[in-house]
C-alpha positions in Angstrom: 6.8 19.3 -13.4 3.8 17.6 -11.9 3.1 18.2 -8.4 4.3 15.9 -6.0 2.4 12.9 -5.2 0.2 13.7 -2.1 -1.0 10.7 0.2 -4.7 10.8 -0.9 -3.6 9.7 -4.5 -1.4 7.1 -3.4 -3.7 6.0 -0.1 -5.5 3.6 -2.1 -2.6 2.0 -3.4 -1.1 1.2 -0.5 -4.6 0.7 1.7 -3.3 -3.0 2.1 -0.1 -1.9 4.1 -2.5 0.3 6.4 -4.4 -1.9 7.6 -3.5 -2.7 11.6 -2.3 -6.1 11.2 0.5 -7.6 13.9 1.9 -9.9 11.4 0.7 -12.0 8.5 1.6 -15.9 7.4 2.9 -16.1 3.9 3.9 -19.7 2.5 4.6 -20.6 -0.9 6.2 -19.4 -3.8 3.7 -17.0 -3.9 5.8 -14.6 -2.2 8.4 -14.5 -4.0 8.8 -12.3 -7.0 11.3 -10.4 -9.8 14.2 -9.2 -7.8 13.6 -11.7 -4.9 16.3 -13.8 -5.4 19.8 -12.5 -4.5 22.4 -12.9 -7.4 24.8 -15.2 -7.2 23.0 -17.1 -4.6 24.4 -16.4 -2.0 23.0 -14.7 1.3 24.1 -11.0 2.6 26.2 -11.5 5.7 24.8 -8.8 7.7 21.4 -9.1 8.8 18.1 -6.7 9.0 17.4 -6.7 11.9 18.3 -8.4 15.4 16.0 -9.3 18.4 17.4 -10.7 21.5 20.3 -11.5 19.5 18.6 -13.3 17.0 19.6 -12.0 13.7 16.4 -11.7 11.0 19.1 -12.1 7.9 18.9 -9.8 5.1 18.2 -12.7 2.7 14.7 -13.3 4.3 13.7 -9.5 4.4 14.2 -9.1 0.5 11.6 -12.1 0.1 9.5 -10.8 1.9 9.8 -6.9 0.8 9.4 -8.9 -2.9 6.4 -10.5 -1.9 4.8 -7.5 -0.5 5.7 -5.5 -3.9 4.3 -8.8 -6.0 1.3 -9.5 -4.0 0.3 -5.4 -4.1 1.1 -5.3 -7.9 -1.2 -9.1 -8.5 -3.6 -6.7 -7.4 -3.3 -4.2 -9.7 -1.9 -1.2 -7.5 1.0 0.5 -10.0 3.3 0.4 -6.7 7.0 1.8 -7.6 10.3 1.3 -5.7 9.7 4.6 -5.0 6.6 4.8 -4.1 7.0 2.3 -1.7 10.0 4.0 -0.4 8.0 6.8 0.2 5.3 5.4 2.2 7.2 3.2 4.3 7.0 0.1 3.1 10.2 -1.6 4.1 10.0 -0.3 7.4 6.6 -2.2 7.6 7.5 -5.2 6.3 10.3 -5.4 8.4 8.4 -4.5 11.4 6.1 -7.7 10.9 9.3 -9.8 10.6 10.6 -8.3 13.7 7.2 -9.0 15.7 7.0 -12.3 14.4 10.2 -13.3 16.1 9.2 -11.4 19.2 5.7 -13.4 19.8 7.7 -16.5 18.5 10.8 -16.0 21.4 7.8 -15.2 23.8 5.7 -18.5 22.6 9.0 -20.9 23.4 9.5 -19.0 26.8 5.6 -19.8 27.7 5.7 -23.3 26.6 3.4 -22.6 23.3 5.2 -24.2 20.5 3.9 -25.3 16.8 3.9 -28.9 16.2 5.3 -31.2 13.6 1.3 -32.6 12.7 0.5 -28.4 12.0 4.0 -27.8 9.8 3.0 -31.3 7.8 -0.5 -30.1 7.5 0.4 -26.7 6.0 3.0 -28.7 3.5 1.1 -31.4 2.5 -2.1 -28.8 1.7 0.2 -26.2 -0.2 -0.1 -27.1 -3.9 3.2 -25.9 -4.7 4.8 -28.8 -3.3 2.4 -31.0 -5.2 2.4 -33.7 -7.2 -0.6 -35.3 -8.9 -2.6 -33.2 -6.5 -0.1 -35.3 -3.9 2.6 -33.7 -1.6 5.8 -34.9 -3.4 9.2 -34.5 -1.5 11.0 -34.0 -4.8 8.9 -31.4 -5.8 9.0 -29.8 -2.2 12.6 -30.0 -2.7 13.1 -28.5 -5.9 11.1 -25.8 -5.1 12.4 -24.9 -2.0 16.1 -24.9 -3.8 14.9 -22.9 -7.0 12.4 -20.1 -5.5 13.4 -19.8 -1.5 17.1 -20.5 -1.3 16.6 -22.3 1.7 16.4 -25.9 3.1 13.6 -28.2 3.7 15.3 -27.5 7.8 15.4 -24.1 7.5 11.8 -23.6 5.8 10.2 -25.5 7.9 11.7 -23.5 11.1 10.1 -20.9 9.4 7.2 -22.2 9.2 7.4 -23.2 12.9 8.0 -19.9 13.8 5.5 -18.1 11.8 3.1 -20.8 13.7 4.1 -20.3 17.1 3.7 -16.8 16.9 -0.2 -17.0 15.4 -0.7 -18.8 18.7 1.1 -17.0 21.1 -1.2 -13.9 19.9 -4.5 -15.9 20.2 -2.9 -17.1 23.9 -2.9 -12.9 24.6 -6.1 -12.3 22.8 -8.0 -14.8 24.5 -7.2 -13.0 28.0 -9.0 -10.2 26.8 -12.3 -9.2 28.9 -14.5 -6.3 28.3 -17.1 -5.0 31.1 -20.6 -4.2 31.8 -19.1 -0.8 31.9 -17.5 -0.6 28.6 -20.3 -2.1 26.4 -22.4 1.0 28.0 -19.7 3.2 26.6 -19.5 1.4 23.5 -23.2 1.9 23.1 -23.5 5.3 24.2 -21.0 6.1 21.3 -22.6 3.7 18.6 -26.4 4.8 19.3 -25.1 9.0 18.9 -25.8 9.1 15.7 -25.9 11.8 12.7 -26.1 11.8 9.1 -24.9 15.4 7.0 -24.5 16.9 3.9 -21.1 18.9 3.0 -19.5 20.0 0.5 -15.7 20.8 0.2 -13.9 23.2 -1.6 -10.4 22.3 -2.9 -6.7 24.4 -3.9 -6.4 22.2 -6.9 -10.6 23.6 -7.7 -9.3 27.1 -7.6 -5.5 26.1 -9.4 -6.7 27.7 -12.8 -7.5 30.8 -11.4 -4.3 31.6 -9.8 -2.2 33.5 -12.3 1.6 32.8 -12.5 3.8 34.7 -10.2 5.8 37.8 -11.9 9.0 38.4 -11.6 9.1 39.9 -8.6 6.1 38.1 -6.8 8.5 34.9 -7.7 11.7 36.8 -5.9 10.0 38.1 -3.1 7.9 34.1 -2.1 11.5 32.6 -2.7 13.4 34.8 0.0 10.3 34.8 1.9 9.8 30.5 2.1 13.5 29.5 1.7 12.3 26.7 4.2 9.6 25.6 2.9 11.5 25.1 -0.8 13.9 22.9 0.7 11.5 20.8 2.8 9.7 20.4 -0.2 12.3 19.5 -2.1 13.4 16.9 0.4 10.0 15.7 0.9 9.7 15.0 -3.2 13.6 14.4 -3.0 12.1 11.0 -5.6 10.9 12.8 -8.0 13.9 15.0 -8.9 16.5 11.6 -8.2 15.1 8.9 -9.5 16.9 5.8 -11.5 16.5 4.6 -14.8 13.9 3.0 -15.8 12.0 1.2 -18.6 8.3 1.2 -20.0 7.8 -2.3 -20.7 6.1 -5.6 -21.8 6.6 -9.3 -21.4 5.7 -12.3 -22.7 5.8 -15.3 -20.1 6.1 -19.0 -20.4 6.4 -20.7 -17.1 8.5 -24.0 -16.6 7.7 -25.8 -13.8 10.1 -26.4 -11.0 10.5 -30.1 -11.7 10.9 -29.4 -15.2 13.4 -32.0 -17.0 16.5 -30.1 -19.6 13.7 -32.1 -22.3 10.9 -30.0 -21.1 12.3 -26.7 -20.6 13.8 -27.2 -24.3 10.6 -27.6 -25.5 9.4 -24.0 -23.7 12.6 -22.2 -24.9 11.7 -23.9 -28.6 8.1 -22.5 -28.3 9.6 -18.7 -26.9 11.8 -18.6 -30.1 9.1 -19.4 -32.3 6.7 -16.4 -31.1 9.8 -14.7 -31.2 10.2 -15.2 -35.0 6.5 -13.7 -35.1 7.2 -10.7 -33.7 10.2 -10.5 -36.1 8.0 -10.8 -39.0 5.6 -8.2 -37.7 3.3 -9.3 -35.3 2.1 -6.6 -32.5 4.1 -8.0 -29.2 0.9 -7.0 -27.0 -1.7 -9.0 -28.9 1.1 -12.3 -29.3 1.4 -12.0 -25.8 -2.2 -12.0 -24.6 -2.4 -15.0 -26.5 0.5 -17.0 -25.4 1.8 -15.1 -22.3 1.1 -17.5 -18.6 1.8 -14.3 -16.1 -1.8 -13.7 -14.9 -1.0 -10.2 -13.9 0.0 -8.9 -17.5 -1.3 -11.6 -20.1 -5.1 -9.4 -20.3 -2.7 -6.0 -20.9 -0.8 -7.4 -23.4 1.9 -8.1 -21.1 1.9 -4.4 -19.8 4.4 -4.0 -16.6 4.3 -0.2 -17.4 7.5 1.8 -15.7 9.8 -0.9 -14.5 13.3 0.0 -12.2 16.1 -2.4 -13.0 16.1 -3.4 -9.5 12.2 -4.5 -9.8 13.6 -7.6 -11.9 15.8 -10.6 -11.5 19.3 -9.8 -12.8 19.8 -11.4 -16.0 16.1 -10.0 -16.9 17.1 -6.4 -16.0 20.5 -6.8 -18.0 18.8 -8.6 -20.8 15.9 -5.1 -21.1 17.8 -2.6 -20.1 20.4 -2.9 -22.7 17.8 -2.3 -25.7 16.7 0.5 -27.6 12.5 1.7 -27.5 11.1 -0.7 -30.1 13.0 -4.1 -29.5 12.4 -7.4 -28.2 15.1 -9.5 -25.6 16.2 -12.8 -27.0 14.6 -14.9 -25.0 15.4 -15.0 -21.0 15.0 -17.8 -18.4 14.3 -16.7 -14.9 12.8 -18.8 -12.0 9.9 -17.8 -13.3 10.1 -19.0 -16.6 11.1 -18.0 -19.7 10.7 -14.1 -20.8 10.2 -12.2 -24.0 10.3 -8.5 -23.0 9.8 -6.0 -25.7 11.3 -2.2 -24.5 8.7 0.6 -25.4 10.5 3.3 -24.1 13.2 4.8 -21.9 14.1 7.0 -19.2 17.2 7.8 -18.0 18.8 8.7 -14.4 18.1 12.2 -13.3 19.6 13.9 -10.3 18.3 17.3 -10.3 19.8 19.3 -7.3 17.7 22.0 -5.7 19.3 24.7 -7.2 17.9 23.9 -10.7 14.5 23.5 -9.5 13.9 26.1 -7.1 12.1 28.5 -9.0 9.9 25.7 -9.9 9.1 24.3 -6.6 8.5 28.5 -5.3 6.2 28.0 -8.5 4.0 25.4 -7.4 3.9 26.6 -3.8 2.9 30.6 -4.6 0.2 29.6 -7.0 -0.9 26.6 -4.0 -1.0 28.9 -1.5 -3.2 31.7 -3.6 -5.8 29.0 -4.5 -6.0 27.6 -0.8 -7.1 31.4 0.0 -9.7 31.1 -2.8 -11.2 28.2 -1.8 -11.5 29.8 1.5 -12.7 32.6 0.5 -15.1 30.6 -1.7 -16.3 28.2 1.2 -17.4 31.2 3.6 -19.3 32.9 0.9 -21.4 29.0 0.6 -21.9 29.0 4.3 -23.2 32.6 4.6 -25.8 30.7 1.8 -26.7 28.4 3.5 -27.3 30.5 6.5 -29.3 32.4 4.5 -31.6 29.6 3.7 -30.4 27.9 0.4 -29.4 23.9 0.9 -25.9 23.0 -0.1 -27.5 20.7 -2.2 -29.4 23.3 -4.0 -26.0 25.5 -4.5 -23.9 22.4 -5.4 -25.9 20.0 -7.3 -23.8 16.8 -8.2 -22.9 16.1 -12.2 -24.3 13.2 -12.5 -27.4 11.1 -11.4 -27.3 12.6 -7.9 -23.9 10.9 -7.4 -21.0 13.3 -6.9 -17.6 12.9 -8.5 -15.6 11.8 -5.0 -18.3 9.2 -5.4 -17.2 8.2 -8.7 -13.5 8.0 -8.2 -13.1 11.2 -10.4 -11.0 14.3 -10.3 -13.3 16.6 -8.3 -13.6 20.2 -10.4 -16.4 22.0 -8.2 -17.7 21.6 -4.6 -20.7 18.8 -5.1 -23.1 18.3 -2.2 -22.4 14.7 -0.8 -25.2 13.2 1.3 -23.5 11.1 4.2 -24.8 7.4 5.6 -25.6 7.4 9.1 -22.4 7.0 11.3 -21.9 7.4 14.9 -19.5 8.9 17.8 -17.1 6.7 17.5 -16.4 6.9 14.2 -12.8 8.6 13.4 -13.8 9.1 10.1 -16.5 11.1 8.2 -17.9 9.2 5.7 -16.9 9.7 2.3 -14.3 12.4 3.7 -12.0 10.9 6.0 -10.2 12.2 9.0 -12.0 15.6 10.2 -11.9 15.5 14.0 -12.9 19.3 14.3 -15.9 18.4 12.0 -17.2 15.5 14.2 -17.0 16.9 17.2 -19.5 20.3 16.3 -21.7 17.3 14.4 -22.2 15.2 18.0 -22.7 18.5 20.0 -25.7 19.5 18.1 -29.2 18.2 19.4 -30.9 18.2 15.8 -30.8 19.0 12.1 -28.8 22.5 11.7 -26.5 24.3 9.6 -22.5 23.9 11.2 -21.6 27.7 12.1 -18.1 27.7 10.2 -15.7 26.3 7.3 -13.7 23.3 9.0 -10.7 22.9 7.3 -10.3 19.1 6.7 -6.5 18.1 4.6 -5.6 20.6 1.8 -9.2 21.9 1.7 -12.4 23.3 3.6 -15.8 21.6 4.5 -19.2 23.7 4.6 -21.6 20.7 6.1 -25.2 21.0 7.6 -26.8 18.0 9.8 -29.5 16.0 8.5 -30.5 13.7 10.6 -29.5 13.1 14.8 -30.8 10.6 16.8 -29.6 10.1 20.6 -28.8 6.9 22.2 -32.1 5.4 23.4 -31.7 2.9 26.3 -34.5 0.5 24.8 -32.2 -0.8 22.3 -29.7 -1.5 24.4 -31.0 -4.9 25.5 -31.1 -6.0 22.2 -27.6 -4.6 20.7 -25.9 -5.7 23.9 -24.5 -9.2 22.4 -23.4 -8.0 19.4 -22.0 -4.6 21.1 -20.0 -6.9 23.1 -18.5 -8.5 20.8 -17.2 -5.7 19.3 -15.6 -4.9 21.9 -13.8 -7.5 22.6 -12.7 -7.8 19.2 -11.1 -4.4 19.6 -9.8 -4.8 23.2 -8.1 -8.0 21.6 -6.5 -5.7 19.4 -5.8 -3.5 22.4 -3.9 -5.9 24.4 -1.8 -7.3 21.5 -0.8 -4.2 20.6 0.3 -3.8 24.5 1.8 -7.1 24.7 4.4 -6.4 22.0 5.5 -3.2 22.9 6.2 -4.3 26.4 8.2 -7.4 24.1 9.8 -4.4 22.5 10.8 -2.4 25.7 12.3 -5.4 28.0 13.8 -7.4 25.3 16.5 -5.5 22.8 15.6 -5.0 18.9 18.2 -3.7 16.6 17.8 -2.9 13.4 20.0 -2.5 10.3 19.6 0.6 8.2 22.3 -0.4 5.8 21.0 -3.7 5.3 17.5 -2.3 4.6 19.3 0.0 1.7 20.9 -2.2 0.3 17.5 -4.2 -0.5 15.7 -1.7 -1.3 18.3 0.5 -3.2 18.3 4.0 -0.4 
């Protein structure tokens, strides 16, 4: 077994959903995608959440959860059901829904309300509703029915909504005011600057060296961390239950939403013909890079990779599912279009209880713990060389061109020096290291170039780091930075007093959400 996933590997992936956004306009079909659509048509009764007694209905969060999953997989993050369950994903998409409707209730009770010029503007400038390059009611129509499930009423209150909360936020935002007072502060932070060098030294550096547990080394760690086993088990609880699922590709041909029965004959005729070539032989993933019209898959060779049957639209999933590695659906419409998906191979359901991998999971946490004490042990014996004179740089010379491999997006094997930009005291964040609050405070307490006087430990690892370069705030630039060191502030004190302004929405107004409902979208 692989070790569980830990949130480094998976933080670029998800770096989208991080970011500290209130809430975020989607229109178009865009946002809708495989598994978006609720089969048979017909919306959940129960909803996903309720503010002030206005119900958000489940049929609107699973567009947007699909959207979310689409837009983040257009983009070429490999994000899973799972995976998503994991980091929280429908709770955050559902937490933008939710604050939507809360700046929206507060925009009507403040008199700030979108207007029907704006909502025409947006559907007359969407080129989904186009026609000709020219907004067409038919086609606005059509694809409102086919992809959103909704009215032209009922979208464009959507829209109105969406709307009025943008401008409720920019009616808070624009009461924000920042003083003489806090630009000094913001510029005593921003001129404390410091450059280093570090190098880390990892478990996973160390892993190979750690020899596998005996018998009774195995016995004693598992009575010893019966705890930690089962948290750990919980915490990975995905990777021991997870559902079927499929490696896959697909060959798309879209129809268009106004399509005539003539014209979507004419597709289906064109699917069964490249059909016929992959009977007679033809590789599926070079006839699909040449026919295929899904951007996202077309340059892969229609690659989705590992697909859940959940990920799709219904009659899709049943269609792919039901086939053994090797073979090709008969063709499939969708909303989409029309899909050829060949099955390369299969997984099945597991649902491994904690009994059957306990031994495993003691495993993985012995031999992590042994190699954290290495590259402990390994850390203070480079910071008693450095004290001793040597650079870090000299001791830990990066593979390649001066560039080291955390540099290169590579599996770091070794501690490699890394040389730091300048960055300041109010950064959070080392550069090229992350979150290390320990580490930046002894950086901004020293007066010049030294060696640090200890190992920090920063995540799973520890840092050895020397300072460079300091340089103190110096008053004769402050004149000249003032402007754009208030406008930095402002920006963030906007942020400040949004942030404020909905969780005092939250706390006098009543928000109920819907745990069941979520589950249900997202299969628990």
């Amino acid at each position: 077994m692989k070790d569980a996933l830990e949130p480094r590997k998976v933080f670029s992936i998800l770096f989208i959903i991080a970011i500290a956004v209130v809430f975020t306009l989607q229109f178009g079909p865009g946002s809708s995608g495989f598994g978006a659509s609720n089969p048979g048509g017909q919306a959940t009764p129960s909803a996903a959440a309720t503010v002030n007694g206005k119900e958000i209905p489940v049929l609107e969060f699973r567009r947007e959860y699909a959207g979310q999953l689409q837009y983040l997989r257009q983009q070429g993050s490999p994000v899973t059901e799972a995976v998503a369950r994991q980091f929280g994903l429908p709770q955050q998409v559902l937490e933008r829904m939710v604050n939507t409707e809360l700046l929206a209730q507060a925009g009507e009770r403040h008199g700030v309300r979108a207007s029907d010029e704006e909502i025409l503007k947006i559907l007359h400038n969407s080129p989904e509703f186009q026609k000709d390059g020219v907004f067409d009611y038919a086609t606005y129509q059509q694809v409102l029915r086919d992809y959103f499930r909704q009215t032209p009423a009922d979208y464009e209150e959507d829209i109105r909504k969406r709307l009025t909360a943008q401008k409720m936020l920019e009616v808070v935002q624009n009461g924000a005011v920042v003083s003489e007072d806090e630009i000094r502060a913001r510029f005593e932070k921003e001129g404390n600057q410091a450059r280093i060098v570090f190098a880390r030294f990892l478990p996973t550096m160390y892993a190979d060296k750690v020899p596998a547990p005996s018998a009774a080394d195995l016995a004693a760690y598992r009575q010893a961390h019966e705890k930690e086993i089962k948290d750990y088990y919980e915490a990975n609880r995905f990777v021991y239950q997870q559902p079927e699922r499929i490696r896959a590709r697909q060959l798309l041909l879209k129809v268009a939403p106004n399509a005539t029965p003539e014209q979507k004959a004419q597709v289906m005729e064109r699917a069964q013909a490249l059909r016929k070539e992959l009977e007679g032989g033809k590789d599926f993933a070079e006839v699909a890079a040449a026919n295929s019209e899904d951007p996202g898959t077309k340059a892969k060779g229609g690659d989705l990779g590992w697909v859940e049957r959940g990920n799709w639209d219904p009659a899709l999933a049943t269609a792919a599912f039901a086939l053994e590695p090797g073979q090709v659906t008969q063709p499939i419409e969708t909303p989409f279009g029309i899909h050829l998906v060949k099955v390369e191979e299969k997984k099945p359901a597991q649902d491994k209880k904690l009994e059957e991998v306990q031994d495993e999971i003691a495993t993985t946490l012995y031999k992590r713990e042994k190699a954290k004490e290495l590259a402990q042990a390994e850390a203070q014996k480079a910071l008693a060389a450095v004290k001793g004179g040597k650079t870090l740089t000299e001791l830990f010379p990066p593979e390649k061109e001066g560039q080291p491999a955390l540099l290169r997006f590579e599996t770091e094997t070794r501690p490699e020096a890394v040389q730091t930009d300048t960055f300041n005291a109010a950064s959070t964040n080392v550069p090229h290291l992350g979150p290390a609050p320990d580490l930046l405070t002894a950086v901004f307490a020293t007066k010049g170039p030294q060696v640090l006087d200890q190992a920090y430990p920063v995540g799973e690892g520890f840092v050895v780091a020397q300072v460079t370069e300091r340089q103190l705030p110096d008053d004769a630039k402050f004149a000249e930075k003032k402007d754009e060191l208030r406008k930095q502030a402002r920006q963030a004190k906007q942020y400040e007093v949004a942030d404020s302004f909905l969780k005092q929405l939250k706390k006098s107004g009543k928000v109920e959400t819907n745990p069941a409902a979520i589950d249900q979208v997202v299969g628990g």
